[in-house]
N, C-alpha and C positions, 0 to 999 in steps of 0.2 A: 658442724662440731660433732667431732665424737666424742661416745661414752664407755668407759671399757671401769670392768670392777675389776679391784687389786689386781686378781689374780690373773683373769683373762690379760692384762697390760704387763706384768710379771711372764708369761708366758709366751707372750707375742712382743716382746719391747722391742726389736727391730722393727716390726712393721709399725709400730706405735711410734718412732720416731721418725720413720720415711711419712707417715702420716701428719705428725706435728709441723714438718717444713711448709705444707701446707696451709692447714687449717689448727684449730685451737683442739686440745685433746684436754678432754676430761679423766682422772681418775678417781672414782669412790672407794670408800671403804666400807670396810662392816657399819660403823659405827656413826653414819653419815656424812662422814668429811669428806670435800669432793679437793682435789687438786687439779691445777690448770699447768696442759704442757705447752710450751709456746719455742718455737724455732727461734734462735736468737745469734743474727750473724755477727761475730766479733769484728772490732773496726780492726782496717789494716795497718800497718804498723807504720811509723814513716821512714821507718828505713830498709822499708821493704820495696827496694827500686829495679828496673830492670840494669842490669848491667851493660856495658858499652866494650866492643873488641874497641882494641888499641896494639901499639906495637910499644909503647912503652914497656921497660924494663921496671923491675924494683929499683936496682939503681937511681933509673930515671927520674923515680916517684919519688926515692926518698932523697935525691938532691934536688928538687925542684919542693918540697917542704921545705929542706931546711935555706933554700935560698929564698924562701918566700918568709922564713920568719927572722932572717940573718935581717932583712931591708930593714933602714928608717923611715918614719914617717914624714 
């Protein structure tokens, strides 16, 4: 864990952040309040998919929609 006061973390926040993906980051103040930085990877989205070549057209696409929701059950 590091410890870095306001200012030194103010001055260095780059490396104070390349440092957080790591390990847990402290920051004090004057006044004794310490805060904790903590690396936090956001989840991936679910419609964040690899995409697929194809030779379909839009055309394609969108008459093969609308014949997909034209059907009875």
């Amino acid at each position: 864990m590091k410890v870095y006061t306001y200012s030194q973390a103010r001055q260095r926040l780059a490396e104070v952040l390349d440092i957080a993906r790591k390990e847990e980051v402290v920051i004090t103040r004057r006044g004794g309040d310490a805060f904790a930085v903590t690396y936090r990877r956001l989840p991936a989205s679910p419609f964040d998919v690899p995409g697929i070549k194809t030779n379909a057209t839009t055309r394609d696409i969108l008459k093969a929609v609308k014949d997909s929701r034209s059907r009875t059950p």
